[in-house]
Rosetta silent file (secondary structure, phi, psi, omega in degrees, C-alpha in Angstrom):
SEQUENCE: XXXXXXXXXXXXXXXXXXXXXXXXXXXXXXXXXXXXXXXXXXXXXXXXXXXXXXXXXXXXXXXXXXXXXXXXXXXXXXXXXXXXXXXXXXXXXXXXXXXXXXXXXXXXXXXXXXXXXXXXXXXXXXXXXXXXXXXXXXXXXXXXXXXXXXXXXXXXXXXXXXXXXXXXXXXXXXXXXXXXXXXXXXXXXXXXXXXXXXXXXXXXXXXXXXXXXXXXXXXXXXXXXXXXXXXXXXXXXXXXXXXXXXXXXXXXXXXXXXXXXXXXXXXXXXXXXXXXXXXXXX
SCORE:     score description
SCORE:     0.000 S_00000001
   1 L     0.000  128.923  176.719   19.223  -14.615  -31.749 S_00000001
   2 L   -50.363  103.425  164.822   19.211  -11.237  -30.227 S_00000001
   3 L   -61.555  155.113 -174.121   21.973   -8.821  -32.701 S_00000001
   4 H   -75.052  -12.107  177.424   24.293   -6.920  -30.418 S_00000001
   5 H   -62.859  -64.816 -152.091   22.786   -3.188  -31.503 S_00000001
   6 H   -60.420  -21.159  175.714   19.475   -4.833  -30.082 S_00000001
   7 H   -69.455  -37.826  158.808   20.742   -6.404  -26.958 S_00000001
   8 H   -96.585   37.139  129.429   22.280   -3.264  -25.809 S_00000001
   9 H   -81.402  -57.077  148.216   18.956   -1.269  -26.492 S_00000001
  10 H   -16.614  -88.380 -158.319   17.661   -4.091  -23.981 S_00000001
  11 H   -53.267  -43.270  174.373   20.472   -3.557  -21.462 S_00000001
  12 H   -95.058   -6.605  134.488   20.171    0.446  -21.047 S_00000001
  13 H   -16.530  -74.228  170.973   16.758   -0.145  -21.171 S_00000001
  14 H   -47.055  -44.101 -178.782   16.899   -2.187  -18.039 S_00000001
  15 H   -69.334  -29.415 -168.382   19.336   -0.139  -16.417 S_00000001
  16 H   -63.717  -42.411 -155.944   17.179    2.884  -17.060 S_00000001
  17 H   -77.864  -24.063  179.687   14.618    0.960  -15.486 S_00000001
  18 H   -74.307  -46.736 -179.046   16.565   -0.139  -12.557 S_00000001
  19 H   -64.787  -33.271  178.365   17.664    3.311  -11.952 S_00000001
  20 H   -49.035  -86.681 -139.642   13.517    4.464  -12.187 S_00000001
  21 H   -61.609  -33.620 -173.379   12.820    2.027   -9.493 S_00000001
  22 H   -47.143  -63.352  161.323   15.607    2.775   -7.273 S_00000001
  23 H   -44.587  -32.716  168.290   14.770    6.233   -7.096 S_00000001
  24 H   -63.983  -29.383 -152.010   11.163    5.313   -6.195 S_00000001
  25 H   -98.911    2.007  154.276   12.390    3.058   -3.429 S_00000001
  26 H   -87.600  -40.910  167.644   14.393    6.164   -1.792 S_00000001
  27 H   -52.123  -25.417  174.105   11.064    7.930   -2.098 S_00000001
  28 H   -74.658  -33.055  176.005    9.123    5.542   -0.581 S_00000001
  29 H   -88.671   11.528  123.853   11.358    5.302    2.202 S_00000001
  30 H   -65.897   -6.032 -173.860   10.749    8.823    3.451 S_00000001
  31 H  -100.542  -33.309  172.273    7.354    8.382    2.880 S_00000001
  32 H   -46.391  -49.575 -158.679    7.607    5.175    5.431 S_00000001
  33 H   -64.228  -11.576 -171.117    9.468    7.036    7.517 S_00000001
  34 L  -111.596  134.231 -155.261    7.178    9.943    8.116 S_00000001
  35 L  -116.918    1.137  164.207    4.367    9.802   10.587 S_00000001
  36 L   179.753 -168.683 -160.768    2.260   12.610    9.944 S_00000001
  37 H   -64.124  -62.831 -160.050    2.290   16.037    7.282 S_00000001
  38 H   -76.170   13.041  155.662    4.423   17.968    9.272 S_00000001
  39 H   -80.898  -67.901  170.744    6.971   15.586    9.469 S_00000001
  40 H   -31.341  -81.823 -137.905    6.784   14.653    5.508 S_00000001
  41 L   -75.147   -7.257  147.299    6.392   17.677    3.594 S_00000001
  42 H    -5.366  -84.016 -175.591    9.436   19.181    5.365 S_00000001
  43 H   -79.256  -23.408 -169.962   11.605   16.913    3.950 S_00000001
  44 H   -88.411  -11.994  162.134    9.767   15.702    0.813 S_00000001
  45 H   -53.286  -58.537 -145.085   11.130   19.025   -1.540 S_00000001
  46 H   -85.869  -40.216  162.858   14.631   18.733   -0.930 S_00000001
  47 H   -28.880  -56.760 -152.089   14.367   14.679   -1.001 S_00000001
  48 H   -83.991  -43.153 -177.410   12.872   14.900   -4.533 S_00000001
  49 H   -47.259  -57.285 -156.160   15.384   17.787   -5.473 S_00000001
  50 H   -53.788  -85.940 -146.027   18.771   15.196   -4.283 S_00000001
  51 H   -22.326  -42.034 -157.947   16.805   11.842   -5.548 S_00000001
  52 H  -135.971   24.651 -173.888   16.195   13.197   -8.862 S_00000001
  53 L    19.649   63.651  170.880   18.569   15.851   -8.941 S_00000001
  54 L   -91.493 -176.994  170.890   16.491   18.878   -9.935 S_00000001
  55 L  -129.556   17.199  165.682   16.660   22.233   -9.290 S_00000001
  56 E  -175.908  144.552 -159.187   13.428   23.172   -8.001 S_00000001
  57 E  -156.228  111.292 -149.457   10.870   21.286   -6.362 S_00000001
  58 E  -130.117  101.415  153.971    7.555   22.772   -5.124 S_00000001
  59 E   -67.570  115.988  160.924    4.192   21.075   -3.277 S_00000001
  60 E   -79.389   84.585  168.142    1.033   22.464   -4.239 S_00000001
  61 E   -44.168 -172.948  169.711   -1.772   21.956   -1.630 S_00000001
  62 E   -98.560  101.102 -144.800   -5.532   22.034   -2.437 S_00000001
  63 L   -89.985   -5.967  170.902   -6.654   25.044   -0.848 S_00000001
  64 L   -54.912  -29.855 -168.681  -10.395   23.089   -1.759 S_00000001
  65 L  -107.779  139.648 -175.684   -9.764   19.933    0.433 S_00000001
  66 H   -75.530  -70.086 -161.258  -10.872   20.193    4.185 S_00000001
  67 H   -44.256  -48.913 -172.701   -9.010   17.473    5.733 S_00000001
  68 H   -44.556  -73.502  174.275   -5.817   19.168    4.348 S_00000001
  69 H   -12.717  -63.143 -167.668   -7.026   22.641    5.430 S_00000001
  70 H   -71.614  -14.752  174.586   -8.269   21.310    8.903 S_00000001
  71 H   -82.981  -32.624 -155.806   -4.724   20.016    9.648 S_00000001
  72 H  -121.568  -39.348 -146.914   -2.596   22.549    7.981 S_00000001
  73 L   -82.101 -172.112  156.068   -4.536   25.161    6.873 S_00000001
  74 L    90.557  125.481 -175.721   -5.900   28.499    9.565 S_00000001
  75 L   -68.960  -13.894 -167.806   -4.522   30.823   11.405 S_00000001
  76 L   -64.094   -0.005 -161.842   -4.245   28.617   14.026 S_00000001
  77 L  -119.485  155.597 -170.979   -1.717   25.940   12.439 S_00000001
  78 L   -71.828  146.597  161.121    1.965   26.739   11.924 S_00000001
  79 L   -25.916  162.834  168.941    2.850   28.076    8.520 S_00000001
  80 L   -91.639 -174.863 -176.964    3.562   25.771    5.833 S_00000001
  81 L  -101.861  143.456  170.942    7.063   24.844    5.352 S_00000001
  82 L     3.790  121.472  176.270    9.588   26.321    2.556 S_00000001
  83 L    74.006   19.355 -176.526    8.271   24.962   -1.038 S_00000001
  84 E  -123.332  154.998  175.408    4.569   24.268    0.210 S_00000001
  85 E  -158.760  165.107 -156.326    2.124   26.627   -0.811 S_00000001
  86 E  -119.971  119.212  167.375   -1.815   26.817   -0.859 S_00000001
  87 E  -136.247  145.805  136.875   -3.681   27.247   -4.767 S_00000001
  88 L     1.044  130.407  157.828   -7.377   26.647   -5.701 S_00000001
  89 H   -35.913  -63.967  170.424   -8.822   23.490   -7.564 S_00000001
  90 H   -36.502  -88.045  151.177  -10.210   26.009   -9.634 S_00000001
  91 H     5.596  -69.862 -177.399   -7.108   28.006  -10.070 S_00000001
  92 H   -51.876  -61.444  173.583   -5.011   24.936  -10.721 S_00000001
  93 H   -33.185  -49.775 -174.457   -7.602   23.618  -13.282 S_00000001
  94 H   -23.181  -65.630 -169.566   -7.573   26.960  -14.938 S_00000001
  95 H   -92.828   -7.977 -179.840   -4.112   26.618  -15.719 S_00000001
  96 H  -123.441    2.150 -150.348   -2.962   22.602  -16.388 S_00000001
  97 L     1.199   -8.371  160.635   -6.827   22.047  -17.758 S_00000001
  98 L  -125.782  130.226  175.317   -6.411   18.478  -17.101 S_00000001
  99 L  -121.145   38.637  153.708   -5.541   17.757  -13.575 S_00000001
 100 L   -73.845  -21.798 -156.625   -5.424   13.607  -14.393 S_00000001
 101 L  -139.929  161.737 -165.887   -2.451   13.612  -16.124 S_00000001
 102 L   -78.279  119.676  162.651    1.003   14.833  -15.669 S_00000001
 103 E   -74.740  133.001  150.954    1.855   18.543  -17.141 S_00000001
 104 E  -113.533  148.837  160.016    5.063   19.017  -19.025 S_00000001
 105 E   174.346  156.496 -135.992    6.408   21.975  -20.619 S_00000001
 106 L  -138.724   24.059 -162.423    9.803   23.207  -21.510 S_00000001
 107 L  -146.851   65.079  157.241    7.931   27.347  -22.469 S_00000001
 108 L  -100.152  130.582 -158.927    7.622   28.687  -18.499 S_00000001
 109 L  -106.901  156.140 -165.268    5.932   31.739  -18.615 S_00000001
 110 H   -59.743  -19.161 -175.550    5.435   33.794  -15.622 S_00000001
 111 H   -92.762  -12.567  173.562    1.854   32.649  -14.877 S_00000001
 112 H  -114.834  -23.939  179.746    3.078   28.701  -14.323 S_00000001
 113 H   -53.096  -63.524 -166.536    6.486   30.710  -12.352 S_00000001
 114 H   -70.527  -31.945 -171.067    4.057   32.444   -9.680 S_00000001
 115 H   -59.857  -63.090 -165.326    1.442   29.418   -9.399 S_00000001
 116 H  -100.047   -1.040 -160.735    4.321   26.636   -8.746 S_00000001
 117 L  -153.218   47.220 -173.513    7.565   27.998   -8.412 S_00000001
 118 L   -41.803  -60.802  173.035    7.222   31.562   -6.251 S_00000001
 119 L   -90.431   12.142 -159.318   10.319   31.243   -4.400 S_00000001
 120 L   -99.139 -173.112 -176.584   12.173   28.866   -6.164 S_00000001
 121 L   -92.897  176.922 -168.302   15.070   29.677   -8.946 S_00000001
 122 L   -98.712  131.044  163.137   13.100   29.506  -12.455 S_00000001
 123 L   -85.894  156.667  172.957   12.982   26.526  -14.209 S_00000001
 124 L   -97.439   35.372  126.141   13.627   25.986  -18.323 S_00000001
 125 L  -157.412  171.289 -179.040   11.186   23.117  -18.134 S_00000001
 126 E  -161.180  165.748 -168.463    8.773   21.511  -15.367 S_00000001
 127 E  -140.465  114.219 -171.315    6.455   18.890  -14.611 S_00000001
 128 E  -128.939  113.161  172.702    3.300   19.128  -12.704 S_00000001
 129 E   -75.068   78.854  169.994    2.325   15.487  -10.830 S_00000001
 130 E   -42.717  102.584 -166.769   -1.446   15.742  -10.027 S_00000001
 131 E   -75.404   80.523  163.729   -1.418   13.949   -6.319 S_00000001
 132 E   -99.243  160.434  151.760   -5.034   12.184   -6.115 S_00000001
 133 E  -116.377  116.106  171.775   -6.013    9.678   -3.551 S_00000001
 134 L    52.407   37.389  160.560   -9.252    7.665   -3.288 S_00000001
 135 L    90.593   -6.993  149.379  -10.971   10.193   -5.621 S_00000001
 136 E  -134.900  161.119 -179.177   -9.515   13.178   -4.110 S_00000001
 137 E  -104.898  136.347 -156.265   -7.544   15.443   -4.928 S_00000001
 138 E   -79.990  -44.957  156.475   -4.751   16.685   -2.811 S_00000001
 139 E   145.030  -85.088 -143.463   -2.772   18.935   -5.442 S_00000001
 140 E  -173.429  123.696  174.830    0.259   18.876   -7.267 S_00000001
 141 E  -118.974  154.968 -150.555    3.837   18.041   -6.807 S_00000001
 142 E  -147.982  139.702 -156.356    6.099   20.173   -9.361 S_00000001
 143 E  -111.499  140.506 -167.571    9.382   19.509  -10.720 S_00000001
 144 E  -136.158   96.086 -167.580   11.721   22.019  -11.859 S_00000001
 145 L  -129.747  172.192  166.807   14.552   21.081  -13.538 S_00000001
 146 L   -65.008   -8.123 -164.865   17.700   23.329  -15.644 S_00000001
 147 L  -127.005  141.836 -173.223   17.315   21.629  -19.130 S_00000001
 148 L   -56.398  -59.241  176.351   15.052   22.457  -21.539 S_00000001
 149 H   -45.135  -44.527  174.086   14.639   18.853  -22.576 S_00000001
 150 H    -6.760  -60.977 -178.563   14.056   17.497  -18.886 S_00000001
 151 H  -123.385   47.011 -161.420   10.314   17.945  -19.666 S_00000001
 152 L   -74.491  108.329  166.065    9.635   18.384  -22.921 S_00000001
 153 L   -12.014  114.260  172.731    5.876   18.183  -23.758 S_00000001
 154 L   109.120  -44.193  169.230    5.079   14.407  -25.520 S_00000001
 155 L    -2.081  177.865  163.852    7.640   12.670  -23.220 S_00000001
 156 L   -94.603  135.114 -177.521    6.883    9.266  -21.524 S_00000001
 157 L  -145.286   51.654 -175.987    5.500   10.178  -18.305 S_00000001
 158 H   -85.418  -53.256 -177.821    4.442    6.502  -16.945 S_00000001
 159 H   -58.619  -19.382 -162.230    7.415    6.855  -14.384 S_00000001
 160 H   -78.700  -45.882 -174.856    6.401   10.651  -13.310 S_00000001
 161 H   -68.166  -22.649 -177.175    2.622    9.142  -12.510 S_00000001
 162 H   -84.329  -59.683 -179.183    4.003    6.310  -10.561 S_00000001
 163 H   -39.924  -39.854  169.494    5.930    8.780   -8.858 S_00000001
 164 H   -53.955  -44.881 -169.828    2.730   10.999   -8.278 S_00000001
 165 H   -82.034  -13.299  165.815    1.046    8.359   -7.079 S_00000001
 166 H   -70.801  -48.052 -171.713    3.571    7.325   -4.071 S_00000001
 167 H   -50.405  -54.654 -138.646    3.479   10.920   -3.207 S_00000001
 168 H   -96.710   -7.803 -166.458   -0.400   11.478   -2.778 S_00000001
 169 H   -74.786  -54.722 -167.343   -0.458    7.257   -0.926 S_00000001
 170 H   -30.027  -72.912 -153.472    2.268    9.073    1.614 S_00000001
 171 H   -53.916  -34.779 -159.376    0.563   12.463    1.890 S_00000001
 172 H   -83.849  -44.541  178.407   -2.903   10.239    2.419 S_00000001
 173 H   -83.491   -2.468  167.816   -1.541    8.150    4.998 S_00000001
 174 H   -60.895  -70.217 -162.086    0.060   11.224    6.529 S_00000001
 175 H   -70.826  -39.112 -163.169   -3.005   12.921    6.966 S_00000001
 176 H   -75.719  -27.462 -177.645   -4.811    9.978    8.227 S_00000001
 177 H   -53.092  -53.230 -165.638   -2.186    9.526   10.944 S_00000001
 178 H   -65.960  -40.792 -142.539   -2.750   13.702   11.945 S_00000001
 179 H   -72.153  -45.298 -168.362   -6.669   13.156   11.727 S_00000001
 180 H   -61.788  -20.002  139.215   -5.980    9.826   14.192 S_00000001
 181 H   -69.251  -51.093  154.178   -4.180   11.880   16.518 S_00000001
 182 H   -28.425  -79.022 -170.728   -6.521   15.029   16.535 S_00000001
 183 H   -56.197  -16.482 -159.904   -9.457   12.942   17.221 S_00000001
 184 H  -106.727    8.985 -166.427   -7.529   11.373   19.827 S_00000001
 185 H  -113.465  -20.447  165.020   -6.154   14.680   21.502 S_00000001
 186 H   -65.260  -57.128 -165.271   -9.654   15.764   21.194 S_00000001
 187 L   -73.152  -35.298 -156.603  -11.832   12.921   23.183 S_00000001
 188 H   -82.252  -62.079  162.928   -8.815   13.631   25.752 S_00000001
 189 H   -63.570   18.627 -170.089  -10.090   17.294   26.005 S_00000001
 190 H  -113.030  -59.181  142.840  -13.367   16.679   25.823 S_00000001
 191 H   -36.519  -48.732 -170.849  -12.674   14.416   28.771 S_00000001
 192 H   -94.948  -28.163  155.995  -11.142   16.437   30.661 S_00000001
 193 H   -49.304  -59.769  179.987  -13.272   19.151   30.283 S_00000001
 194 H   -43.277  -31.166 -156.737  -16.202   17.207   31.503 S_00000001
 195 H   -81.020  -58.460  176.171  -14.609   15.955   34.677 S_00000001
 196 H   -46.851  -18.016 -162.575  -13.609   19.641   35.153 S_00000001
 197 H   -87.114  -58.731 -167.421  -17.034   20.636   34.818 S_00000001
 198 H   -64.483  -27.993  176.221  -18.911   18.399   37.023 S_00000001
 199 H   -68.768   -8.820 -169.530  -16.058   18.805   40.220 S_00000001
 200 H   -88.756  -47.521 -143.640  -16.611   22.946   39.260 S_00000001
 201 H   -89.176  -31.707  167.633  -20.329   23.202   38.741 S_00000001
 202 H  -107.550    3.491  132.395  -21.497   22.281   42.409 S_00000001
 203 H   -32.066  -74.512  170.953  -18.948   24.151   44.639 S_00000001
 204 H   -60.165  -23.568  167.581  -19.651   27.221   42.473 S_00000001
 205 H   -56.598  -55.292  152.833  -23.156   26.718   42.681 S_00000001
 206 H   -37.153  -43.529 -161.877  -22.765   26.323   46.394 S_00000001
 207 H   -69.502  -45.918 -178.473  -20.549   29.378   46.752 S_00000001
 208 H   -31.398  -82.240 -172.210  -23.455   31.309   44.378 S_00000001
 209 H   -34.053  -61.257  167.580  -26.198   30.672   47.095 S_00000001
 210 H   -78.133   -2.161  161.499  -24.228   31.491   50.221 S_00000001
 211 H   -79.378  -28.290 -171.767  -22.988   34.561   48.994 S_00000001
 212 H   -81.896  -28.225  125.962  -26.244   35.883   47.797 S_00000001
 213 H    -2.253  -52.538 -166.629  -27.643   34.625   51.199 S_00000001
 214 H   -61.231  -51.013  175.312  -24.774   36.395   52.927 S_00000001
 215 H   -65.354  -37.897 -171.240  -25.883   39.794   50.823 S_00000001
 216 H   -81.226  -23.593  156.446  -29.625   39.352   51.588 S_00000001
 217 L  -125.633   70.172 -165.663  -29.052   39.497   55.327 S_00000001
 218 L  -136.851  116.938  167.600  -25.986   41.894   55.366 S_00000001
 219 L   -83.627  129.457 -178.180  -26.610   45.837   55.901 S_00000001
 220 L   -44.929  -32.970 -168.452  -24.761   47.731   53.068 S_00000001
 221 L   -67.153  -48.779  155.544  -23.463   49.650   55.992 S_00000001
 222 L   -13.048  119.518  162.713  -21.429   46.183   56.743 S_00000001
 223 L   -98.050   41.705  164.490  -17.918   46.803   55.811 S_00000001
 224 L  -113.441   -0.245  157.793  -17.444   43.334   54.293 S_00000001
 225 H   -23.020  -82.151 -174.842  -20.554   44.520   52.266 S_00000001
 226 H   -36.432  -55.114 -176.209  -18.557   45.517   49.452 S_00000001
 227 H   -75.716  -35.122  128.996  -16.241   42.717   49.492 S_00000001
 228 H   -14.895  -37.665  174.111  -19.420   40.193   49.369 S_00000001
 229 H   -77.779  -51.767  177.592  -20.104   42.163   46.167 S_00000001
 230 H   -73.915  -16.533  175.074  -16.691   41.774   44.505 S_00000001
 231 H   -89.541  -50.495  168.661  -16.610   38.015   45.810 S_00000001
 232 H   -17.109  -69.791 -168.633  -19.747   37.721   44.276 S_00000001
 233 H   -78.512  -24.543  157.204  -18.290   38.793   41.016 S_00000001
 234 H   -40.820  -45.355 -147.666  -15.230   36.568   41.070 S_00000001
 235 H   -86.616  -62.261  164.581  -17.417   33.718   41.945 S_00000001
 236 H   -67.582   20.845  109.717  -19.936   34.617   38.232 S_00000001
 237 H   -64.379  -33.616  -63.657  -16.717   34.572   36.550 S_00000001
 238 H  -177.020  -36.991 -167.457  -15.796   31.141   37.903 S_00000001
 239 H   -84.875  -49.566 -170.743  -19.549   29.901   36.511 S_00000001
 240 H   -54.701  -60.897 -171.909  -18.841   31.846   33.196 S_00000001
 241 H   -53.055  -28.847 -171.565  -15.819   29.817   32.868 S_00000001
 242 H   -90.882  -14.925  171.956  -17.246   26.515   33.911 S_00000001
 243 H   -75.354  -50.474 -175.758  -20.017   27.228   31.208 S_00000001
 244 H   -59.791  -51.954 -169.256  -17.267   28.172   28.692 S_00000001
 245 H   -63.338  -41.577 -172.392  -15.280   24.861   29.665 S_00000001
 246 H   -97.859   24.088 -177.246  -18.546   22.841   28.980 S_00000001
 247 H  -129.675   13.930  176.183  -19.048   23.916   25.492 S_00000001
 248 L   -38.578   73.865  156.630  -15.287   22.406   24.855 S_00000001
 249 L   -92.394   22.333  163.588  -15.868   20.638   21.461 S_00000001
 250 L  -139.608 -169.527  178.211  -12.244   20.936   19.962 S_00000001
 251 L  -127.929   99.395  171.054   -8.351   20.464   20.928 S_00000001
 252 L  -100.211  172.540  169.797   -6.951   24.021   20.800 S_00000001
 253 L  -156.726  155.683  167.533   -4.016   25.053   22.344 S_00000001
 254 E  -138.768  145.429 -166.774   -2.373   28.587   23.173 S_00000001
 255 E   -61.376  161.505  176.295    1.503   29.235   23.858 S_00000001
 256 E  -171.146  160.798 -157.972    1.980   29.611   27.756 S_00000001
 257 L   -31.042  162.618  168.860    5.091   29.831   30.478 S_00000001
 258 L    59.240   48.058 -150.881    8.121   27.923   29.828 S_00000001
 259 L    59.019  -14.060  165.837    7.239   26.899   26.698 S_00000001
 260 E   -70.930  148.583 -179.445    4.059   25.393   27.473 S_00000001
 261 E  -125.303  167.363 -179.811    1.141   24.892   25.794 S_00000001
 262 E  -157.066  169.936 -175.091   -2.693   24.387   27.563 S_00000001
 263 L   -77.177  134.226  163.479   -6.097   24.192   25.882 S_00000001
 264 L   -86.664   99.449 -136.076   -7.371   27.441   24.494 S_00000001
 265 H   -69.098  -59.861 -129.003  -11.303   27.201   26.495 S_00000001
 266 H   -66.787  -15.412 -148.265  -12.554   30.162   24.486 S_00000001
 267 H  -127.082  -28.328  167.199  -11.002   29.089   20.835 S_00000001
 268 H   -69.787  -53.386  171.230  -11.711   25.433   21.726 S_00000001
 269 L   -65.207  -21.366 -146.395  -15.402   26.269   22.752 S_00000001
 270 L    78.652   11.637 -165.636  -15.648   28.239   19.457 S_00000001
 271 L  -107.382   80.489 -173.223  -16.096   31.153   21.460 S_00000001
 272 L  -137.359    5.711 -177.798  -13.211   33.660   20.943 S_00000001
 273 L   -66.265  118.531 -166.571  -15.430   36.579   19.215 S_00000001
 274 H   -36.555  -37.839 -159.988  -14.822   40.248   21.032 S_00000001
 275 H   -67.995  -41.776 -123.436  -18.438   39.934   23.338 S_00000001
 276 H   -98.303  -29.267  177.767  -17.003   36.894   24.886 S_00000001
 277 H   -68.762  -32.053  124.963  -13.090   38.821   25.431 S_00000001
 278 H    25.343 -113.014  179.203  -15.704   41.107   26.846 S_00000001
 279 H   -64.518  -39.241  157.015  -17.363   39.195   29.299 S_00000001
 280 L   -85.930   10.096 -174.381  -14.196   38.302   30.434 S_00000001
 281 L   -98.838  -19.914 -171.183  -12.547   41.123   30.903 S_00000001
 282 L   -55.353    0.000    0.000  -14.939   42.233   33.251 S_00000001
């Protein structure tokens, strides 16, 4: 028979344990709830902050992993949001030298402040949660808390790794969601380019012929001369564009009235390099 010291060593055991899971199961349900990054990582600092009542709470991205990069990364993608930041494999490595296992340490020195905690208030201990998925790695979610003890190097950190490991399924199913939209906002401009191109490409072709036709038996002397010449050049801008349009291979966008957004051809083609700003400017 179980003495009563040992039975209540059981019992806040359990509860400890009960409280562990609970807290996972409000993390998991933002991570159901969120349907792509920029929906998540919004929300997952200050979630982690209430849940587990810290006082700073920081995602480190991978500035190493493409998929991240190509979603997030660029100038072309909005900033990240408040408590996300971009560091190195390398970098990271440098500084946690194992990035398998869970970091603790209650001694932060200014060199773990600027890596994880730029903007944040300074913690007296922290915890840095390597995020892998399927063999890669995403980076690092990092815990801040006011008490020295919080994170005291040698801890139990079975619960912190479970925690890590919700984070990086989320972030991974996040990301798969943005690539699965991409690709699918992509094939649609890739469509739609083509269709423009072939209803484009023999009208302007047409137009080509009878204006140079028009010019070849036209006396300069003509005064719709000129204006044959300047339709002319409207008309090779029209082809330039329909050329531009048919070298579409991405889903770009640029702001435009009202709020509106439209495909960016030249940044979409891959073409956005001064001869081509150029050519159109002409």
């Amino acid at each position: 028979m179980l003495s009563p010291r040992r039975m209540g060593e059981l019992l806040r055991h359990a509860k400890r344990n009960e409280e562990i899971l609970k807290r996972l199961d409000e993390v998991e349900f933002l991570l159901l709830g969120r349907h792509g990054l920029d929906q998540l990582l919004p929300d997952l600092c200050r979630t982690i902050s209430e849940v587990y009542n810290l006082e700073a709470v920081t995602v480190v991205l991978c500035r190493d992993h493409k998929r991240l990069w190509r979603i997030l990364g660029g100038p072309r993608n909005k900033p990240l949001p408040a408590n996300c930041f971009w560091r190195s494999r390398k970098d990271l490595r440098i500084i946690l030298s194992d990035l398998e296992r869970p970091f603790l340490c209650n001694r932060v020195g200014r060199e773990l402040i600027e890596t994880f905690f730029p903007e944040s208030p300074k913690p007296a201990s922290m915890g840095v949660l390597p995020l892998w998925s399927r063999g890669d790695f995403l980076g690092a979610l990092c815990l801040g808390s006011g008490s020295l003890k919080r994170y005291e190097p040698g801890l139990e950190t079975d619960f912190l790794s479970r925690l890590g490991r919700k984070i990086a399924i989320g972030m991974e199913t996040c990301l798969v969601m943005d690539e699965s939209r991409g690709m699918e906002r992509r094939e649609a401009a890739l469509e739609m380019a083509g269709a423009a191109c072939h209803e484009l490409a023999q009208p302007v072709t047409t137009l080509t012929l009878m204006i140079d036709k028009l010019l070849r038996t036209s006396s300069q002397e003509n005064p719709l001369y000129q204006s044959l010449i300047q339709l002319s050049r409207e008309v090779d801008k029209v082809g330039s564009l329909v050329h531009r349009i048919s070298q579409v291979s991405e889903y770009v966008t640029k702001p435009y009235a009202q709020g509106m957004k439209i495909i960016d051809v030249d940044a979409a083609a891959g073409n956005s390099g001064p001869e081509m700003q150029k050519e159109v400017d002409k």
